[in-house]
Residue frames relative to the residue before (quaternion, step in Angstrom):
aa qw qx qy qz dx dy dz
X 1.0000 0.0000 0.0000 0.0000 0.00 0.00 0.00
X 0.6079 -0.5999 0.4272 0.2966 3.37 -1.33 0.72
X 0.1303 -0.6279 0.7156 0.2770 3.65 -1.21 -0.12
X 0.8048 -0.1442 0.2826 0.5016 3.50 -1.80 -0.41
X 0.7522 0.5049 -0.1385 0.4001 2.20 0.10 -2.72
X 0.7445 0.3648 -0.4868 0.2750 3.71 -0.28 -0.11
X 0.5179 0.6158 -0.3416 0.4856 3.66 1.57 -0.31
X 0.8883 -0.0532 -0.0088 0.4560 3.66 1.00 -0.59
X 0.2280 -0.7990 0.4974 0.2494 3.50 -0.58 -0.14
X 0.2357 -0.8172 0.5075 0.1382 3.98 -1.05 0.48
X 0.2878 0.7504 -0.5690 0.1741 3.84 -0.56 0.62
X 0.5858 -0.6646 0.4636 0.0138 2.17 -1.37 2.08
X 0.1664 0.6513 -0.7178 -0.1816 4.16 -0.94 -0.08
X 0.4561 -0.6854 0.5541 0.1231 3.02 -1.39 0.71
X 0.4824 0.6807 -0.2748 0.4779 3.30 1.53 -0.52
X 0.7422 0.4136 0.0091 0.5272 3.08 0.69 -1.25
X 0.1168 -0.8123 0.5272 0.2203 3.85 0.77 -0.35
X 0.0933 0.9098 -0.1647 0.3693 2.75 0.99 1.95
X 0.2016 0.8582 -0.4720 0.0103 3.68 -0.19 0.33
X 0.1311 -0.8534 0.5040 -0.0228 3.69 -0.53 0.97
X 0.3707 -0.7475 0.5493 -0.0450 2.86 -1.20 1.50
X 0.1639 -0.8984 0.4075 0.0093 3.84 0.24 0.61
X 0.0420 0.7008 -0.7119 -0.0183 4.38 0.76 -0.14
X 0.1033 -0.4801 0.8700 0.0447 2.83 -2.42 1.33
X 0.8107 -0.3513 0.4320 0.1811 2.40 -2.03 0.55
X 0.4810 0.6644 -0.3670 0.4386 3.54 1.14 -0.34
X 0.7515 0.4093 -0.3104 0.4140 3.63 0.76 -0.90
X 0.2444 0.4993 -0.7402 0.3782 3.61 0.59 0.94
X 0.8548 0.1485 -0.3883 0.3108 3.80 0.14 -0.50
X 0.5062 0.7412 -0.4370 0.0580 3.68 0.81 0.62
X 0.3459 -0.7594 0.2566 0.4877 3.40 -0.75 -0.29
X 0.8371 -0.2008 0.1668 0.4808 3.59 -1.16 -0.97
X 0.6580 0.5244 -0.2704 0.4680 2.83 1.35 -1.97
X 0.5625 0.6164 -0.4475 0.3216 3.90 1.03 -0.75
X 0.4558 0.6950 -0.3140 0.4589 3.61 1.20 -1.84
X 0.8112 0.4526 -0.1941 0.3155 3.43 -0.05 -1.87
X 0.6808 0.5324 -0.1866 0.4672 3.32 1.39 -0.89
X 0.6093 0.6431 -0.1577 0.4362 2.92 1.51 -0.54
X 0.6413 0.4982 -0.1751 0.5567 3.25 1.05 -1.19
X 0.7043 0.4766 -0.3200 0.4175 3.65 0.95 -1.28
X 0.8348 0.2772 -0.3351 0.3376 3.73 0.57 -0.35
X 0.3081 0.8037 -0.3765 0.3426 2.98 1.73 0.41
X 0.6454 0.3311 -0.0464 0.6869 3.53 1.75 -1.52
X 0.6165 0.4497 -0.4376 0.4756 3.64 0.77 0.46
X 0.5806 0.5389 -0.2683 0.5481 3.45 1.44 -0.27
X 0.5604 0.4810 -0.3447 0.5795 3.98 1.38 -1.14
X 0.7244 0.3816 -0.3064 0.4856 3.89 0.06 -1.43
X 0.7316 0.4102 -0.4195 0.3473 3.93 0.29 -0.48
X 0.6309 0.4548 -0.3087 0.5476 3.54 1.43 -0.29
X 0.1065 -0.6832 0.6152 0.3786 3.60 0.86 -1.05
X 0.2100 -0.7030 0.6507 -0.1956 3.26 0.10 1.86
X 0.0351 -0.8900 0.4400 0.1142 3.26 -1.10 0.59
X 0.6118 0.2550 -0.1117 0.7404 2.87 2.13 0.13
X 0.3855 -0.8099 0.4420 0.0066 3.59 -1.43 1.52
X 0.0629 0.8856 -0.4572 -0.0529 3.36 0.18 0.11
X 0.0499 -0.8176 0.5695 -0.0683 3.96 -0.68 1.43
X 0.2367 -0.6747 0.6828 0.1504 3.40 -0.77 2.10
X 0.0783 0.6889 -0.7141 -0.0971 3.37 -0.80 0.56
X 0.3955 0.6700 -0.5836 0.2325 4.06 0.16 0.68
X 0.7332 0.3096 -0.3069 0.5219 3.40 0.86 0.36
X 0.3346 0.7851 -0.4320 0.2916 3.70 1.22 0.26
X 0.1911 0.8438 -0.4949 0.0810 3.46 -0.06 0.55
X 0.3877 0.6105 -0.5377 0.4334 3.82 1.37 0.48
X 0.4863 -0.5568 0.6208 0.2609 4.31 -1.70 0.51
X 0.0521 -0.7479 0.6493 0.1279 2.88 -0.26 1.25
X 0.1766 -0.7651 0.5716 0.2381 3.99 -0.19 0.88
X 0.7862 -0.2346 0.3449 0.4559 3.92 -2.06 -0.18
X 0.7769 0.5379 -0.1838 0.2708 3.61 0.39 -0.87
X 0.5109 0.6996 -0.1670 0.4708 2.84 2.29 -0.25
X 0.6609 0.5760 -0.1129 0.4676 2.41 1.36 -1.50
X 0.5847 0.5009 -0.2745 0.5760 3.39 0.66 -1.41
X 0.6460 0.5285 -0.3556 0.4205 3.99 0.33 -0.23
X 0.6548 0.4521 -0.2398 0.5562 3.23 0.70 -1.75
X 0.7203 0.4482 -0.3081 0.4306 3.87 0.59 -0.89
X 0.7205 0.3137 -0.3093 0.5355 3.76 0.59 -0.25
X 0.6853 0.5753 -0.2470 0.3720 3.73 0.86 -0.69
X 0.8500 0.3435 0.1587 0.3666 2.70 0.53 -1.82
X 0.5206 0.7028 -0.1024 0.4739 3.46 1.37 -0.86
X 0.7565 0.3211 -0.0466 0.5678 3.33 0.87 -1.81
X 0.5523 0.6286 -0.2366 0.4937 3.37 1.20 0.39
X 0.4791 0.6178 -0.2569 0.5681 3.47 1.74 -1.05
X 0.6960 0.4353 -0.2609 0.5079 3.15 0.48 -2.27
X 0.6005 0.4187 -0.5049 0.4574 4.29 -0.50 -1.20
X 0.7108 0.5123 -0.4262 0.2253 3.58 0.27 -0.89
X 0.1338 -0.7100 0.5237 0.4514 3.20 1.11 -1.42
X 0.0040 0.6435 -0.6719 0.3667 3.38 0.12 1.69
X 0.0579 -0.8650 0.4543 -0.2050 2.51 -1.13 2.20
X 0.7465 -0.4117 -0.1882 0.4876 2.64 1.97 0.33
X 0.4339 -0.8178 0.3602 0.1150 2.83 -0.93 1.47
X 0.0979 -0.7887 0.5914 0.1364 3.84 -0.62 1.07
X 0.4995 -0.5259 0.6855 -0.0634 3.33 -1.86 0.50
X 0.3708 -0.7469 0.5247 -0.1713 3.28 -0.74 1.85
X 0.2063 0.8667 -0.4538 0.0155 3.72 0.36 0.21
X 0.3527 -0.6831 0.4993 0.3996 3.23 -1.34 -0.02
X 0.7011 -0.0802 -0.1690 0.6881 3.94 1.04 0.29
X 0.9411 -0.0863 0.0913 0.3141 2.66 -2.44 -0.77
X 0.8026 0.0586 -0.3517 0.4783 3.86 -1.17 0.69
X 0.4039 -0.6642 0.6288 0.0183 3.04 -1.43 -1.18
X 0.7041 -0.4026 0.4429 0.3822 3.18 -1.87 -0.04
X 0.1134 0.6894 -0.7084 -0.0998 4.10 -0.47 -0.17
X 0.7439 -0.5608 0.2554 0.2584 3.34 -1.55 0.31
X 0.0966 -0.8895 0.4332 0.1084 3.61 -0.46 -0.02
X 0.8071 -0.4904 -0.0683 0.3216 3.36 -0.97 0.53
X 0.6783 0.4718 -0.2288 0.5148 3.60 -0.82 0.69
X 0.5450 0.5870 -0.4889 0.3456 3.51 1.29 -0.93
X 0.2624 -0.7365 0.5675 0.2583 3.90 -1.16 -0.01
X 0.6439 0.5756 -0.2088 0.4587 3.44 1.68 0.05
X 0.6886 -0.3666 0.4909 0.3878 3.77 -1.30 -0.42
X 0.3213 0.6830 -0.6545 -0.0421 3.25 -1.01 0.19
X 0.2875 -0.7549 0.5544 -0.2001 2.92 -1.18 1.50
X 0.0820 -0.8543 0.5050 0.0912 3.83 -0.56 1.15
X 0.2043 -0.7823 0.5802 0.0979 3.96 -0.42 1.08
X 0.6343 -0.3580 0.6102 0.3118 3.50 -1.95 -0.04
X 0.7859 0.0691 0.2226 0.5727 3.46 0.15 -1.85
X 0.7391 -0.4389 0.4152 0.2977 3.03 -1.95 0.67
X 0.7638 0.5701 -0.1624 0.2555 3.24 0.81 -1.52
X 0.3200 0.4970 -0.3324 0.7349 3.60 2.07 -0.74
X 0.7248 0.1251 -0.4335 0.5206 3.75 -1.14 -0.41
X 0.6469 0.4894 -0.5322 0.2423 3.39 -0.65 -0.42
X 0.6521 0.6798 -0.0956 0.3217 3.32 1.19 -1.02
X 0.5784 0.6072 -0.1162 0.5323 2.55 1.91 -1.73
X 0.6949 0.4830 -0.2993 0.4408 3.29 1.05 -1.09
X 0.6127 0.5696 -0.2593 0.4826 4.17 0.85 -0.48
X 0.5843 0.6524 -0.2774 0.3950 2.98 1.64 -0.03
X 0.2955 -0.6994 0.4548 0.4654 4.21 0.02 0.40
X 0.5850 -0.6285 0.4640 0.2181 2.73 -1.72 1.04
């Protein structure tokens, strides 16, 4: 049986005022409640550093995220970014566009090829 930790991974750079959010391929078999867990220590890891920038690989994401997620992540999760002072949040893709931001967010959001562009983005003045 899966755990979380096999559905994603988290790492912090300090360099960067930075938190990272990693999906494997594993989460074709995860579930919501996993997602949900997922997201929460993702921003328990930004607020415990005072991260100021987010970063989601989502090229290997492969869980449905359905409407009801969302509405979660957006009432739950969201207002949590902002208390942080999350300043901007980049996206990992596997091609052209992306996430962009959505309501309520008080930050950037930005979609990238590679880690290394967003990273960049983030070293950038605000």
């Amino acid at each position: 049986m899966s755990t979380a930790q096999d559905y994603w991974q988290l790492t912090h750079r300090p360099a960067d005022s930075a938190v990272l959010l990693r999906w494997t391929p594993a989460t074709a078999d995860m579930t919501d409640a996993d997602f949900k867990d997922a997201l929460e220590a993702f921003i328990d890891l930004a607020e415990g550093r005072r991260a100021r920038h987010l970063l989601v690989d989502v090229r290997a994401f492969r869980h449905a995220v359905g409407e009801a997620l969302g509405v979660w992540r957006g009432e739950t999760i969201v207002p949590r970014y902002n208390r942080a002072g999350i300043r901007k949040f980049a996206y990992v893709v596997p091609g052209p566009g992306g996430p962009s931001g959505g309501p309520g967010e008080d930050f950037e959001t930005r979609a990238f090829a590679d880690e290394d562009s967003a990273l960049a983005w983030f070293r950038e003045a605000v």
